[in-house]
C-alpha positions as CSV (number, residue, x, y, z in Angstrom):
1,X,6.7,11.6,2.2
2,X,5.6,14.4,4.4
3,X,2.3,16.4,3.6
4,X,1.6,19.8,4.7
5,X,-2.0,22.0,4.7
6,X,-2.3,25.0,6.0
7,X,-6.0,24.6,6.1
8,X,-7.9,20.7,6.7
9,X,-8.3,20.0,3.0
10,X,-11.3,17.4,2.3
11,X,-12.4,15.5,-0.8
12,X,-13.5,17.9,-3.5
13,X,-15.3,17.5,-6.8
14,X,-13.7,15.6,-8.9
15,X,-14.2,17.3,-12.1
16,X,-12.1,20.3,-10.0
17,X,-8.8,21.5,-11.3
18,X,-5.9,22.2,-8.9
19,X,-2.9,23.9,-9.5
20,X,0.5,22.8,-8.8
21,X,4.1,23.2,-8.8
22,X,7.0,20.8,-9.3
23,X,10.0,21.8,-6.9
24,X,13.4,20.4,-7.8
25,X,16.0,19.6,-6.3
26,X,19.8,19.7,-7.8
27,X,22.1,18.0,-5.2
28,X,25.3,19.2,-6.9
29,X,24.6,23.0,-7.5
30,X,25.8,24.4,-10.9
31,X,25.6,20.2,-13.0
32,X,22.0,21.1,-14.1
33,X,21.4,17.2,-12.7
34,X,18.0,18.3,-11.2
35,X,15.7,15.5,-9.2
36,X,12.0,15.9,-7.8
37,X,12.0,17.0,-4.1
38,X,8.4,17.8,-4.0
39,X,5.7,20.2,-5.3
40,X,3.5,22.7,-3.7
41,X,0.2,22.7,-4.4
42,X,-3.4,24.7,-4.0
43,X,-6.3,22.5,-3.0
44,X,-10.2,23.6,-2.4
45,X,-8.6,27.3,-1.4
46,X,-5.1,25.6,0.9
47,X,-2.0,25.8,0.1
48,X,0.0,22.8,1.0
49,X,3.4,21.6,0.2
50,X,4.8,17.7,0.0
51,X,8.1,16.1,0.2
52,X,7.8,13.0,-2.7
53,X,11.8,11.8,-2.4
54,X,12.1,9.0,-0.2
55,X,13.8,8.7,2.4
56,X,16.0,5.9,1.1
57,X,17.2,7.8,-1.7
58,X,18.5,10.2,0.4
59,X,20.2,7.6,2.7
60,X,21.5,6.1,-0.5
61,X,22.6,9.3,-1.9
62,X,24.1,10.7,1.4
63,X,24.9,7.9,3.8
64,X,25.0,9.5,7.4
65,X,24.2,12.6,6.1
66,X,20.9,12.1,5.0
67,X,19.4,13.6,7.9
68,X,20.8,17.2,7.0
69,X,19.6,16.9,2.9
70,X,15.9,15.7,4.3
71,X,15.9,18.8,6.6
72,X,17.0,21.0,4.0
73,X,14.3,19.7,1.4
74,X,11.8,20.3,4.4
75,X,12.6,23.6,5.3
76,X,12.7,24.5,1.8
77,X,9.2,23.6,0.8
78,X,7.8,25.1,4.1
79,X,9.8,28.3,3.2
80,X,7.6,28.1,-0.9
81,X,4.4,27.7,1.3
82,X,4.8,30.7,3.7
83,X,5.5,32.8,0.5
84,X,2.6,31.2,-1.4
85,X,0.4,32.2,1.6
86,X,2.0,35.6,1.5
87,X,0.9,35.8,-2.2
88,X,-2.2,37.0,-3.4
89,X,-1.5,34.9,-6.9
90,X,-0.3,31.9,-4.4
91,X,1.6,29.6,-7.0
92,X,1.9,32.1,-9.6
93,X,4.5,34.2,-8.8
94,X,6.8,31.2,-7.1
95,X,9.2,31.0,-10.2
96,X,12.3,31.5,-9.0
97,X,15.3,29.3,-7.4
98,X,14.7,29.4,-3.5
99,X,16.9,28.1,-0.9
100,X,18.6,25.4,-3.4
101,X,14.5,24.3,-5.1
102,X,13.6,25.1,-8.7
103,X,10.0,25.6,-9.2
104,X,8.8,24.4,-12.5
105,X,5.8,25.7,-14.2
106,X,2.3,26.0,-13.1
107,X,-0.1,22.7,-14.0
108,X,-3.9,22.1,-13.7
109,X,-4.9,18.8,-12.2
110,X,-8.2,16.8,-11.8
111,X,-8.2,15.1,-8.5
112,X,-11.0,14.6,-6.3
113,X,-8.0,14.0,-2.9
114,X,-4.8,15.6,-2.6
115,X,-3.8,11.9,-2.8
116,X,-4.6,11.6,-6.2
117,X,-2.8,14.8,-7.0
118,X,0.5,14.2,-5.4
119,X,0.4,10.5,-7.3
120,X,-0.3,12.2,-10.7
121,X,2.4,14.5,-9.5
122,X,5.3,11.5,-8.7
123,X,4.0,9.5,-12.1
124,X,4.6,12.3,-14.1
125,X,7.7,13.6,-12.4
126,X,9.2,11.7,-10.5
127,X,10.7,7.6,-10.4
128,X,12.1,8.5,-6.8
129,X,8.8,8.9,-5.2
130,X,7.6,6.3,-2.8
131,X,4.0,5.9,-4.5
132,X,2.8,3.0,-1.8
133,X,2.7,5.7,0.5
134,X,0.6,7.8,-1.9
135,X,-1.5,4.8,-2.1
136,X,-2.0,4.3,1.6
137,X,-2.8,7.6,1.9
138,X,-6.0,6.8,0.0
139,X,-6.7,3.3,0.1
140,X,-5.1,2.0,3.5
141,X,-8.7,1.5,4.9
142,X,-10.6,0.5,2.0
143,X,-11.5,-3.2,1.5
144,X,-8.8,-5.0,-0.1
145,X,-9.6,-6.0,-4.0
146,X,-11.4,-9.8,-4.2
147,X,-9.3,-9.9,-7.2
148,X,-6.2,-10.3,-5.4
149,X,-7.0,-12.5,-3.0
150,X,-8.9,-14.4,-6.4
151,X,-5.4,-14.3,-8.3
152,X,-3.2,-15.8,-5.4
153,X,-6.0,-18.7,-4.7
154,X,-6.1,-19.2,-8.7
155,X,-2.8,-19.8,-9.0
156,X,-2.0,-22.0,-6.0
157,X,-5.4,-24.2,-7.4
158,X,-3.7,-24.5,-10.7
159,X,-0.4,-25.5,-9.6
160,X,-2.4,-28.7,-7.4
161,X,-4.5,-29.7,-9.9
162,X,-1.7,-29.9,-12.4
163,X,-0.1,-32.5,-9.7
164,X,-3.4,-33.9,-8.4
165,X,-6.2,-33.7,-10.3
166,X,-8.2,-35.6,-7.8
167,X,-8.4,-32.7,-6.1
168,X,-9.9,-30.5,-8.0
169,X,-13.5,-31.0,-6.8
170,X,-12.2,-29.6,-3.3
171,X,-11.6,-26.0,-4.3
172,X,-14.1,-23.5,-4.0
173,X,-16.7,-25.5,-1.7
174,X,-19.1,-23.0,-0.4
175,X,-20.9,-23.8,3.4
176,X,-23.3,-21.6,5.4
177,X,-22.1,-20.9,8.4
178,X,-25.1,-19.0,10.2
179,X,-28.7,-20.1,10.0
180,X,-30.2,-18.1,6.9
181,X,-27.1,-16.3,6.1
182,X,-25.5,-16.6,2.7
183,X,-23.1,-19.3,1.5
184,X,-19.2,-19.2,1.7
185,X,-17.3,-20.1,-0.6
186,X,-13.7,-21.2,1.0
187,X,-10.4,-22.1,-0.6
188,X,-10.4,-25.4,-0.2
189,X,-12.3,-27.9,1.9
190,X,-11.3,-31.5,1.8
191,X,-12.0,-34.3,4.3
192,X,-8.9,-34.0,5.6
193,X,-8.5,-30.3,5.6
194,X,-10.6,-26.7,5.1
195,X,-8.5,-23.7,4.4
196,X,-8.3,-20.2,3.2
197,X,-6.5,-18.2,1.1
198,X,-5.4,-14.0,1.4
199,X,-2.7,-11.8,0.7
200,X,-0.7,-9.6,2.7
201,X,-0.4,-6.7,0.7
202,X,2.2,-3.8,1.6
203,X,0.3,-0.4,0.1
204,X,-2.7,-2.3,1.8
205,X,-1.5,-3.5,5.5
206,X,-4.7,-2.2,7.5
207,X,-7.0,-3.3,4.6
208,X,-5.4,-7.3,4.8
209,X,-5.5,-7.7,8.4
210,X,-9.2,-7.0,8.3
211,X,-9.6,-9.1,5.2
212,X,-7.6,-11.8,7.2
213,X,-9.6,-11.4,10.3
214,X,-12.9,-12.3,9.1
215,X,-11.2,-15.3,7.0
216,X,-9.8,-17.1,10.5
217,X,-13.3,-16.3,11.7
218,X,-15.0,-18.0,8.7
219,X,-12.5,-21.1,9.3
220,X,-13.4,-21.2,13.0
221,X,-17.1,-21.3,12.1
222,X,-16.5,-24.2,9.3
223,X,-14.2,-26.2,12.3
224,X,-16.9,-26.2,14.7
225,X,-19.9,-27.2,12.2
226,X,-17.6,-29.7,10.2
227,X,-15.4,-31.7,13.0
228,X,-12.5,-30.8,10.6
229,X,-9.3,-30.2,13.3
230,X,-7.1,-29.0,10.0
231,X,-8.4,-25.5,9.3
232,X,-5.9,-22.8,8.3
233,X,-5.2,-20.1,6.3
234,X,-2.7,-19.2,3.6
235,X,-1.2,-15.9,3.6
236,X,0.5,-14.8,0.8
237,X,3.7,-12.3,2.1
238,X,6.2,-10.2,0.7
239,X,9.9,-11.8,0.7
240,X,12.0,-10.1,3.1
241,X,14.5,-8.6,0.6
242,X,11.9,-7.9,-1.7
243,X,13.7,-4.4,-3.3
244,X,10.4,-2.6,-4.1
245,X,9.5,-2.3,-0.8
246,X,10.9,-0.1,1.7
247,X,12.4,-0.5,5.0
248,X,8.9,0.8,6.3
249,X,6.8,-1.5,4.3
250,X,8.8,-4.1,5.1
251,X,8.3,-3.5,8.9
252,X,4.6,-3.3,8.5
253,X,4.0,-6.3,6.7
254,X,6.2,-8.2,9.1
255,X,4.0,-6.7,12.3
256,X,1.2,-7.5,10.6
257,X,2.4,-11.1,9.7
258,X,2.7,-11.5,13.4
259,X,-0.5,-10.0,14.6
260,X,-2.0,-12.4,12.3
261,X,-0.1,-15.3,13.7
262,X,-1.4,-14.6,17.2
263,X,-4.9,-14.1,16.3
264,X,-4.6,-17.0,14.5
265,X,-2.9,-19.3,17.3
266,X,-6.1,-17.6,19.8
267,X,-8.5,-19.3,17.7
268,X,-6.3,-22.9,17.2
269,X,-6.1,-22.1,13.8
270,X,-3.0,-22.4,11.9
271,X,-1.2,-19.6,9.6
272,X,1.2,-20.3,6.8
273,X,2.9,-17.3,5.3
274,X,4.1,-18.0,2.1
275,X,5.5,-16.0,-0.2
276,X,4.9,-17.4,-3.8
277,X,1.8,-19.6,-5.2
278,X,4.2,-22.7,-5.1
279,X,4.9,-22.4,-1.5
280,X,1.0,-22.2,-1.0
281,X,0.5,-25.2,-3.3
282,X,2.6,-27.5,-1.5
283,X,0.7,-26.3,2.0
284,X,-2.5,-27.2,0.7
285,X,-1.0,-30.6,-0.5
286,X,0.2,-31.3,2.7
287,X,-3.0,-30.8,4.2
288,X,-5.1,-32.6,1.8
């Protein structure tokens, strides 16, 4: 998804409205068969203009001549910005078929980022839009939800109780690790073993890394005061050929699957990526 401004637009009130335009796109001109290429928008006084196909639709539709439909597409919606900047009524008047695009009708919007207007844009319109880039766009570098990491830890603790109920008393030990600071609760800390447990998300690469980061640090801490050699984390991780992601997403999460491996191998501690709650289970019963 490419986003274009033709001023810096910054985070407005969120009671705001901002008006927008769906742009279609009909790949076969004269069937009707119309698909959402983008929309072109006015936010805090800018224009701006945002390609919401993906680029593996394109390749899917198109093969080795993807490159010429996304470059089309582009140059279209660049050509409905200069005419919207030309415009004293900007979007108003932009309701005509232009270089192969079909503008639909005029909609108000509350958003409070033009993130949050292009997603209500692709939910409303459009099943071919790559909303985990819409949701990078916004959240990339917020701290990742305690409730995931919660869920995956939750259901790997289930899964080993329901085999060994002896260890139940092991999950969710809390330690301090600094004179005076607060306690910390870890995954699981045995005799045997202490460990950790995050998730990898894709719309949320930066986020987990961080989130990952201070969990190997927490583990490093809990080594040196406990004497316990076995301290690791447990990562959940998308599969592979999981089809929801994209070739991109799948290329971050794997980068940052490795970065996390060699930060983790700096410290001695060990990673294990896992990719479903039963895979983390039997980890932890290894360990234990």
């Amino acid at each position: 998804m490419n986003t274009i401004l033709t001023e810096t637009g910054a985070a407005s009130d969120s009671r705001a409205k901002h008006a927008w335009r769906p742009l279609f796109w009909e790949p076969v001109s004269g069937t009707g068969e119309r698909i959402l290429a983008g929309i072109i928008y006015s936010f805090d006084g800018a224009h701006g203009v945002s390609r919401l196909i993906r680029d593996e639709v394109l390749d899917g539709m198109f093969g080795k001549q993807a490159g010429g439909a996304r470059k089309l597409i582009e140059h279209s919606l660049k050509s409905f910005l200069a005419m919207a900047n030309q415009r004293e009524d900007g979007l108003g008047q932009l309701d005509r078929p232009f270089m192969g695009l079909f503008p639909g009708g005029v909609r108000l919007t509350s958003a409070a980022t033009v993130p949050a207007l292009l997603r209500t844009a692709a939910l409303l319109y459009s099943s071919m839009a790559n909303l985990a880039k819409l949701e990078e766009l916004d959240q990339a570098d917020t701290p990742l939800p305690e409730d995931i990491n919660r869920r995956f830890s939750t259901e790997v603790r289930d899964i080993v109780i329901g085999l060994r109920p002896d260890l139940a008393d092991y999950f969710g030990r809390t330690a301090q690790l600094v004179q005076g600071g607060q306690r910390v609760r870890f995954g699981f800390c045995s005799p045997a073993a202490v460990m950790h447990f995050s998730v990898l998300h894709p719309a949320r690469v930066s986020a987990s890394i961080r989130d990952a980061r201070a969990r190997l640090f927490e583990l490093q801490r809990a080594r040196e005061l406990t004497g316990i050699a076995n301290a690791a984390l447990i990562g959940a991780v998308s599969r592979n050929d999981d089809a929801t992601l994209d070739r991109r997403q799948r290329q971050a999460v794997d980068v940052a699957r490795q970065e996390i491996e060699a930060e983790a191998d700096a410290a001695r501690l060990r990673f294990y990526p896992v990719t479903s709650a039963q895979e983390g289970a039997e980890r932890v019963l290894q360990a234990a």
